[in-house]
LUMBAKOL-465156 format. One line per field, with one value per residue (C-alpha): residue in three letters; chain; x, y, z; residue number from 0. Coordinates in nm, 3 decimals, padded with zeros to 5 digits. Each point is the difference from the previous one (the first is absolute). Layout:
% LUMBAKOL-465156
code: c(ALA_...)
unit: c(A_...)
xx: c(X_...)
yy: c(Y_...)
zz: c(Z_...)
pos: c(NUM_...)
***
This chain:
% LUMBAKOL-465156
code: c(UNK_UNK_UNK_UNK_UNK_UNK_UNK_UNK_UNK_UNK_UNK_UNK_UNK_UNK_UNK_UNK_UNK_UNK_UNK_UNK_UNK_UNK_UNK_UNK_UNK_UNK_UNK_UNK_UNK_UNK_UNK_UNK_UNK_UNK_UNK_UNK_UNK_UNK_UNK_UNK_UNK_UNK_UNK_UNK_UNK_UNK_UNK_UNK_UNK_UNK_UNK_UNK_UNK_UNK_UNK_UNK_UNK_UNK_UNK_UNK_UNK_UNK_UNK_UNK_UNK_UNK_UNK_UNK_UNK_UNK_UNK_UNK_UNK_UNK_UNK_UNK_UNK_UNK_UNK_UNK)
unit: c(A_A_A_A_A_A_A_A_A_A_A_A_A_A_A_A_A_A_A_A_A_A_A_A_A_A_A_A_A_A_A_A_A_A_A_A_A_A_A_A_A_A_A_A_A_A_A_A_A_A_A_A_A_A_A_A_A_A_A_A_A_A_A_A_A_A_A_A_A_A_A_A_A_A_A_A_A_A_A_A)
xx: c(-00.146_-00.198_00.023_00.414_00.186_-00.101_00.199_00.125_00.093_00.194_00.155_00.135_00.134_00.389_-00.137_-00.254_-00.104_-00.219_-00.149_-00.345_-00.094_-00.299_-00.150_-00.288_-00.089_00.174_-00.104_00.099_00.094_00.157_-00.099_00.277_00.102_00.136_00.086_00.269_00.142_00.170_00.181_00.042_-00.266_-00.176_00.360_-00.197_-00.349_-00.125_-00.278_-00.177_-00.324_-00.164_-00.181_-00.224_00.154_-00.145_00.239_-00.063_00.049_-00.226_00.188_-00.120_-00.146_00.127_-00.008_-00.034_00.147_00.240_00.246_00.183_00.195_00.253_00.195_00.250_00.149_00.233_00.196_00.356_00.001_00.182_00.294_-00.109)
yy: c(-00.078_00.184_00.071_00.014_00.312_00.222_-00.055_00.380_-00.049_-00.357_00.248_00.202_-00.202_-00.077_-00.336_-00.256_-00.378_-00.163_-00.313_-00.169_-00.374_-00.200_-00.318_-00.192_-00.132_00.108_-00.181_00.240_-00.238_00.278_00.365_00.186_00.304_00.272_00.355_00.276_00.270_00.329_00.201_00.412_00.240_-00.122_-00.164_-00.364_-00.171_-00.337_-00.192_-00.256_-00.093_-00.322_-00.208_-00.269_00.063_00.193_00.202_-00.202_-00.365_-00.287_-00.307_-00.315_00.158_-00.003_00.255_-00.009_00.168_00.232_00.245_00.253_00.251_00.167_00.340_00.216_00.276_00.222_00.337_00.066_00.259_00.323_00.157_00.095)
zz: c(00.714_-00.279_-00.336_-00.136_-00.027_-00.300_-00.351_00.076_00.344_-00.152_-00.299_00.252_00.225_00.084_00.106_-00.116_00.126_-00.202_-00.043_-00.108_00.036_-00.163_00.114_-00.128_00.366_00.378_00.301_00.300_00.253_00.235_-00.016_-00.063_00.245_-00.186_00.026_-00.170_00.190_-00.153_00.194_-00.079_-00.202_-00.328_-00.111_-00.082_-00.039_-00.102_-00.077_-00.186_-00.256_00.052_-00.199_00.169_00.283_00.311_00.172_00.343_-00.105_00.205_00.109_-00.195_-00.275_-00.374_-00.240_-00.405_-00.262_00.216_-00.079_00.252_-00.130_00.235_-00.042_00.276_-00.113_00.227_-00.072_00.116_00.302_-00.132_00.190_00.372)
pos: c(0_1_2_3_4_5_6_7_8_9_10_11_12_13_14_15_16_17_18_19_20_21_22_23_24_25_26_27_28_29_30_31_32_33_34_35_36_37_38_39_40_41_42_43_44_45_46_47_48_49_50_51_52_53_54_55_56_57_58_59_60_61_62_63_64_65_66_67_68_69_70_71_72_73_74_75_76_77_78_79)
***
């Protein structure tokens, strides 16, 4: 995932996930799989900024000073 969802596209949304997490030291054990899925026409996005922190991980390998902070934002569909 890149960058989060702008703080207009967040304003505007009906709505928002957020969440941001700091750690002096991770040890990534297991890469993570991940993936978000929106379904229907520019309704959602999400997305996150890293600090210290690639956006592929490595197995083994610790990381310093890291912060991830995470946004989704979604719009209610209008009448069909």
């Amino acid at each position: 995932m890149s960058g989060r969802p702008t703080d207009d596209d967040i304003a505007r949304a009906d709505i928002v996930v957020a969440a941001e997490v700091e750690a002096e030291e991770l040890e990534v054990r297991i890469a993570p799989g991940h993936r978000v899925e929106f379904h229907g026409e520019d309704q959602a996005a999400s997305g996150t900024d890293r600090e210290n922190l690639p956006e592929k991980v490595t197995e083994g390998e610790r990381y310093r000073s890291v912060r991830i902070s995470y946004a989704l934002e979604a719009r209610a569909a209008g009448p069909g």
